[in-house]
C-alpha positions as CSV (number, residue, x, y, z in Angstrom):
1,X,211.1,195.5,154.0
2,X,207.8,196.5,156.1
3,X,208.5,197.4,159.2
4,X,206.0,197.4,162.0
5,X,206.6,200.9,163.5
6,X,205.4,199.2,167.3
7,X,208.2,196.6,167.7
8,X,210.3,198.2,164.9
9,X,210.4,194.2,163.6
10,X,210.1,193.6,160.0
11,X,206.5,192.5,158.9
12,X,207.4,192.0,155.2
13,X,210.8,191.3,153.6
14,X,211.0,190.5,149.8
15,X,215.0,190.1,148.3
16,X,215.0,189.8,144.8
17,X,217.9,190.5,142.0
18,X,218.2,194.5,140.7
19,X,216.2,194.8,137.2
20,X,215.7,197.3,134.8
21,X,211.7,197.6,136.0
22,X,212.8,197.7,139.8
23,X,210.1,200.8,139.9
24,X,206.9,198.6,138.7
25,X,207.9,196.1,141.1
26,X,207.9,199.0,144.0
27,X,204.4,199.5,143.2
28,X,203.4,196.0,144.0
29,X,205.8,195.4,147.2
30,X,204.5,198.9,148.8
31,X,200.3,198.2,147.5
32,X,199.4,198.0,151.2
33,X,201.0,201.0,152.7
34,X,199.1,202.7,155.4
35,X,198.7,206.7,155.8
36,X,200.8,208.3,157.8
37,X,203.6,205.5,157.2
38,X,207.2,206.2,155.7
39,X,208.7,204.6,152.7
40,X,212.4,204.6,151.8
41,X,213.1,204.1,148.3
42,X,217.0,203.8,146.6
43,X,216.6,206.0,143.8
44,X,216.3,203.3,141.1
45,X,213.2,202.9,142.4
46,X,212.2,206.8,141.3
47,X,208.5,206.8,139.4
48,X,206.9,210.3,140.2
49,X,203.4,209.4,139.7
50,X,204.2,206.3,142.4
51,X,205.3,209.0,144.6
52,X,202.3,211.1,144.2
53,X,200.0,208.3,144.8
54,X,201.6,208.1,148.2
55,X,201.4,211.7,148.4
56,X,197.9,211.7,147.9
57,X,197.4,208.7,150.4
58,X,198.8,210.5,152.9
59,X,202.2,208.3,153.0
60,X,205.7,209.7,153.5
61,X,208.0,208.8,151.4
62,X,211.9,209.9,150.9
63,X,214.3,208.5,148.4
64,X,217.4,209.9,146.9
65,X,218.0,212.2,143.8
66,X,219.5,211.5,140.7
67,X,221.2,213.9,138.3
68,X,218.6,213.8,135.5
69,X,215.6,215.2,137.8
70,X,214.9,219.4,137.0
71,X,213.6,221.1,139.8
72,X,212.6,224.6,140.4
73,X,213.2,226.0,144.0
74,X,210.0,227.6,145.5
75,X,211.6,228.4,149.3
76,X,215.0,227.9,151.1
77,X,214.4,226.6,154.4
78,X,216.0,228.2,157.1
79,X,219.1,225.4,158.3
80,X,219.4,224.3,161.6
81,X,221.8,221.8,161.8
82,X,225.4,221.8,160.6
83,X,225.1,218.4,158.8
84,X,222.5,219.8,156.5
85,X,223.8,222.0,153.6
86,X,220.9,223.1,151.6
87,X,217.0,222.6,152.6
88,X,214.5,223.9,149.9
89,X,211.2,223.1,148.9
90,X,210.8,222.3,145.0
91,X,208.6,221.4,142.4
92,X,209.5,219.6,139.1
93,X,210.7,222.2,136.8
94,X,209.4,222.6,132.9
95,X,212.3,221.2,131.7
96,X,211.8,217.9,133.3
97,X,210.7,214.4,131.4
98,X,208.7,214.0,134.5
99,X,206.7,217.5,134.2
100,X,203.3,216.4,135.7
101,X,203.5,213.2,137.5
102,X,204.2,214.8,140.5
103,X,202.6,218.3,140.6
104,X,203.0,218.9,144.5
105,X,205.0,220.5,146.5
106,X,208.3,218.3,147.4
107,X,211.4,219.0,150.1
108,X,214.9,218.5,148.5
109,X,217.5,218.1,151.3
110,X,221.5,218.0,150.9
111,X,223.3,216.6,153.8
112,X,226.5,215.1,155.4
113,X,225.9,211.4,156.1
114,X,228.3,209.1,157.1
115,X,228.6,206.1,154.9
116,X,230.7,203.5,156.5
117,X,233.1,206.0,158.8
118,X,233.4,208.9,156.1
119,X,231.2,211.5,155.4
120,X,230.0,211.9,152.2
121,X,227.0,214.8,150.4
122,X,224.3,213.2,149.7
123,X,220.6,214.6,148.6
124,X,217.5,213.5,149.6
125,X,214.0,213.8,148.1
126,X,211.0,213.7,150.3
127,X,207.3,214.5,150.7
128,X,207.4,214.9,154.2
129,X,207.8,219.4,154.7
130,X,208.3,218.5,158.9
């Protein structure tokens, strides 16, 4: 879904089935994202060098983590909210399958979200450092 950030109405809405290539297909559904919008991906949708093509277009983007991504922590953000349980800024460790497709700077964020009336940790991936 495209949402137009002025009347918060959708502009673009595609519903498909899930496939194994559900990351390729992200490319095309998100070709005409603007600078300085957001995308929110699930994290089957995951392809680091996607990513850093937003990155590099200026676009914000946040997904979740999955178990198999290797980070190294550069900085713990100082935490200012009680529903947030770790804030640090990361880079793809050495160790990682996905070592230089995203070579920037990235925010890893763990938090208490409410998921239909209970809390549950989750952890968050972004571009966005504000």
């Amino acid at each position: 879904m495209r949402l137009n950030l002025q009347s918060f109405l959708p502009n673009f809405v595609l519903i498909d089935t899930a496939r194994h290539n559900d990351a390729k297909r992200a490319r095309e559904v998100c070709a005409g994202v603007q600078a300085g919008e957001i995308v929110v991906f699930d994290k089957a949708y995951v392809d680091f060098d996607h990513l850093f093509d937003f990155f590099s277009r200026g676009v914000f983007w946040v997904t979740r983590t999955k178990s198999s991504h290797c980070f190294t922590v550069l900085k713990r953000r100082k935490i200012t909210d009680t529903k947030i349980l770790a804030d640090k800024e990361v880079v793809l460790s050495r160790k990682s399958s996905y070592e230089g497709k995203y070579p920037a700077r990235m925010r890893r964020v763990r938090a208490l979200v409410e998921v239909d009336g209970v809390e549950r940790e989750m952890e968050f991936l972004t571009n966005n450092m504000d």
